[in-house]
Every structure is written in structure tokens, then in C-alpha cells.
N, C-alpha and C positions, 0 to 999 in steps of 0.2 A: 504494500500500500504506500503512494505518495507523500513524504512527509512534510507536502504543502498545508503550512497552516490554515485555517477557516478565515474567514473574511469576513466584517461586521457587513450590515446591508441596511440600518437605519435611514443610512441618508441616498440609497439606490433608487430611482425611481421607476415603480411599477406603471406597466403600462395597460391602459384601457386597449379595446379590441382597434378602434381605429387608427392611434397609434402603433400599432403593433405594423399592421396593415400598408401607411404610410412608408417605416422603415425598410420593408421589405419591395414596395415597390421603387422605393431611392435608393438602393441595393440593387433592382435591376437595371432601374431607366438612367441616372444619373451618375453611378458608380460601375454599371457597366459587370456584373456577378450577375453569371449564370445559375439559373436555378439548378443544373445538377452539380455546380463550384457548393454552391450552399450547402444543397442536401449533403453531398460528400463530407463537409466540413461538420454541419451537424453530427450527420450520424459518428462519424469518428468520436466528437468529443462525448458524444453519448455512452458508447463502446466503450470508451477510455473511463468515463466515470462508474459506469455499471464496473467496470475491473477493480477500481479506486473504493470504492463501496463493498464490493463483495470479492475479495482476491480470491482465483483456483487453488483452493483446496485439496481437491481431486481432480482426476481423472474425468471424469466424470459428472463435471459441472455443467448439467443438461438446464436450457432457456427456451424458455416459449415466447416466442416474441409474435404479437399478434398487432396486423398492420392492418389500416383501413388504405380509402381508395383516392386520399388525394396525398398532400405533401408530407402529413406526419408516417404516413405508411410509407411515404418513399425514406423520411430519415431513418424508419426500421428495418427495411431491406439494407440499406446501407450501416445501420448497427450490427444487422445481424451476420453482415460479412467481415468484417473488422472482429467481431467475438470470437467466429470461427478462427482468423490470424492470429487470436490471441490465445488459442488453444483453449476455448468454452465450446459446449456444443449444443451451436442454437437448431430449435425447431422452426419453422416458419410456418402462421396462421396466417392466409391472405385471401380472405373468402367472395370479394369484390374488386376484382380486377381491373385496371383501366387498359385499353389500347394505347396507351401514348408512349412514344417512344422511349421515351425517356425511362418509364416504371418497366416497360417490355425487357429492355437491357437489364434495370437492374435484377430482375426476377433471371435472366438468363446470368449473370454473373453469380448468381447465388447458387442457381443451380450445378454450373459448372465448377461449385468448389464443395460438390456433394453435401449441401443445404437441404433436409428434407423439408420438403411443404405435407402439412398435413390435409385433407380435404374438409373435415370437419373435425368440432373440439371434443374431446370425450367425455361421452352422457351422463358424467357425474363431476363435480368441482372435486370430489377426494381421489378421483382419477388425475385429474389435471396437477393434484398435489403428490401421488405417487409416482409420476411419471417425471417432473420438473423440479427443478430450485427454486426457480425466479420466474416470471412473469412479465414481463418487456410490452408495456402498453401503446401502442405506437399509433390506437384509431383515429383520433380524432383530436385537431393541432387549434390553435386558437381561433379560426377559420368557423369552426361551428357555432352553430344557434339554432333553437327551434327543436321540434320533437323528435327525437328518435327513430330511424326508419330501420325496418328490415336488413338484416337477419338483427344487427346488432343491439337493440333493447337484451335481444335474448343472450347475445354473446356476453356485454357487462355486466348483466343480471348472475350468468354465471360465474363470472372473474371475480364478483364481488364478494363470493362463497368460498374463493379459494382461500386458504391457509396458510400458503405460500407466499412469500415477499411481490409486490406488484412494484416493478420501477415504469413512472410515467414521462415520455417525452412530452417537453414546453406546459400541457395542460393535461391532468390526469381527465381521461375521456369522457365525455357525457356533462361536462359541468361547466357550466355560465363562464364566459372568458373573463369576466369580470365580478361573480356574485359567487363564486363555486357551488359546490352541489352537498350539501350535510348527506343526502340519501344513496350519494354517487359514489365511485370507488375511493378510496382511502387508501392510495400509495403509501408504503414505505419509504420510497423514495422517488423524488421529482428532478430531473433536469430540466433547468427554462435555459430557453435560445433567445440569444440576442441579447432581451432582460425580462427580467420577469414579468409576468402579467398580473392583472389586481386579485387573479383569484388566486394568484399563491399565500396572500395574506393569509388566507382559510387552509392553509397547507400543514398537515400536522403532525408529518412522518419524522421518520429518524434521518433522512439527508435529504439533504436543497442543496444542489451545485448549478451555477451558473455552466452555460458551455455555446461554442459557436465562438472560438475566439476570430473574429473578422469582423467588426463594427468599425470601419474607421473613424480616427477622433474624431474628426471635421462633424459625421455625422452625431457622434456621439454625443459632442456640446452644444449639436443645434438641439436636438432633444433633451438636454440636462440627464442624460443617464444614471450619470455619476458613477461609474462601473466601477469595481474593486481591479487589482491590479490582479493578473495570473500568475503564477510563481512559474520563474524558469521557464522552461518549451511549452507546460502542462496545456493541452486545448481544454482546458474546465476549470473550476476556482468553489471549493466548498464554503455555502456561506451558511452563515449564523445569525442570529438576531442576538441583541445586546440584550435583551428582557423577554420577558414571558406575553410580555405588549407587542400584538403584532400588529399595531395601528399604525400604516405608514402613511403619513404627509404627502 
């Protein structure tokens, strides 16, 4: 495990859905980052952090990583090829597929480093805990609003029964990018991209690491980020709250 200190984040600022929105489109139009430069970038420091969080113990360190069908499912094909380089052995859930070129390749590079996909999740949550360590939440990225469609009510209804440790990419799934969700899953551990969103306030697990090191300043002081600094190479930065107050400003 990295013996990068924690980082306060009192004075970080969290971001509302529109602003989230904003920076990722001045990230492509203005700064000129490809969306698969990002995902890449993402999932890595994601990978990196699920490792920082949970070191291979064994052999035998089996992840379910379950991806929905737009950009947070593409940062978990791309976590879940980086876990396999780091010798973990991820499973892959991707039950809503897109044609677009971009998730096509990433689903063929996972394949080609003997990634299994599963078709469906197995029809008990104490099966999903027999079978796994961890749980790699990847559906649903700060992009969502609105109800729940098919298959997935039913898929986080299950995850939420598991037992097993849930790490969630930017926004644990299912929950208000900005209000979180008391009824909705309950990560042990969160990675936000870029910076946090306002519903990590409501965040209550045992690790919060920032990741996605690629913010340039420039943009970073025009939004007052206020980012913690990274130690050394690390792509991710574990933060902490100074108090049990997690009212931020």
C-alpha cells in the first residue's frame, strides 16, 4: 500500500451536476482531451486506488466489476484491464452494451487479455459474495437523473444485498448527483474524478480518494477546485475530512 499521506478536503470544492458537466466539456472542446485520453486516465487511477485500498493478498483476488452503458462503464472496462496488469482477477458485468467505437475496442481489449464477461449476475447476492472480494461499481457516473430503467433497479437492488466490499466510480450508482440516495448502495469505498460531486458529502465508507490526475491549473482556478496536491507519480490522493462535519461550503 502507498504511503501517501491523506489529504484534508474542507476547503475542496464539491461540485453540482452542471458543473461537473461544464468541466468535462472544456476538457474536450477547449483543452482539446479525448474522451478515450480521459477514460484511460480515469480508469487507471481507479485500478490504482482499488490496489491502494485493498493490496493482493492472494492469488486469488477475484473483482466483479459491473459497468453500465455510457462513460462510467467505459472507466470500468478500462479499471478492469489495469487490475488484471496488476495481477487481481477481474470478472466483467456489462449487460447493456453500446455500438460505439470506442466501448467496442474497449470490450475487445479486455477480452483479448482473457477478461471473462459474465452474461448474467448470480441469483443470489450470497453467491455474488462467494464467488468475489470486491464489487467494482462502474453503472452509473454523475450523468444520471430520473428513474431507474431496466435491467438495472434489479441489478443494484441486488449489489445492495451483497456482503462484500462495493468500490464506487465518481458516484456510487443510483443516487442524486447532488442529494445522494440514504436507500441506495452504500460503498465502502468511493473514487471521484476530476472532484468531487455534492453527493459525496453523504458519503460514509471507509475510503474517499480523489483520482483523474489531469485537471489543468488554468482550469482548475477558473472553477476554484482547490485540489489537494498528489504525492509523487500516484494518479489518486486519499482524502479525509478534518471532523465528523461533513458540511462543505
Amino acid at each position: 500500500m502507498s504511503s501517501s499521506p491523506t489529504r484534508y478536503i474542507n476547503k475542496m470544492k464539491y461540485l453540482n451536476q452542471k458543473e461537473a458537466q461544464s468541466i468535462d466539456e472544456e476538457l474536450f472542446n477547449e483543452y482539446k482531451f479525448s474522451l478515450d485520453q480521459l477514460m484511460e486516465l480515469a480508469g487507471f487511477s481507479c485500478a490504482s486506488a482499488i490496489a491502494n485500498a485493498y493490496p493482493k493478498t492472494a492469488s486469488s483476488m477475484k473483482i466483479l466489476i459491473c459497468c453500465g452503458p455510457g462513460n462510467n462503464g467505459g472507466d470500468g472496462l478500462v479499471c478492469a484491464r489495469h487490475l488484471k496488469l496488476f495481477g487481481y482477477k477481474p470478472t466483467i458485468f456489462y449487460p447493456k452494451r453500446t455500438d460505439k467505437r470506442i466501448f467496442v475496442d474497449l470490450v475487445t481489449q479486455c477480452e483479448k487479455m482473457n477478461i471473462p464477461f459474465l452474461d448474467c449476475l448470480p441469483t443470489e447476492s450470497k453467491l455474488i459474495d462467494f464467488n468475489f472480494n470486491i464489487i467494482v461499481d462502474a453503472i452509473f457516473g454523475f450523468s444520471f437523473s430520473g428513474q431507474l430503467r431496466a435491467p438495472f433497479g434489479d441489478i443494484l437492488e441486488k449489489l445492495k444485498l451483497a456482503k462484500i466490499p462495493i468500490a464506487s466510480i465518481d458516484v456510487p450508482s443510483g443516487w442524486n448527483v447532488e442529494h445522494g440516495n440514504p436507500d441506495g448502495l452504500q460503498p465502502e469505498f468511493l473514487i471521484s474524478l476530476t472532484a468531487p460531486k455534492l453527493c459525496a458529502r453523504y458519503f460514509k465508507g471507509k475510503f474517499h480518494y480523489l483520482g483523474g490526475r489531469f485537471v489543468p491549473d488554468t482550469l482548475a482556478e477558473k472553477y476554484e477546485l482547490n485540489l489537494p496536491e498528489y504525492q509523487g507519480i500516484d494518479p489518486f490522493v486519499q482524502l479525509k475530512h478534518e471532523s465528523n462535519d461533513k458540511t462543505i461550503n
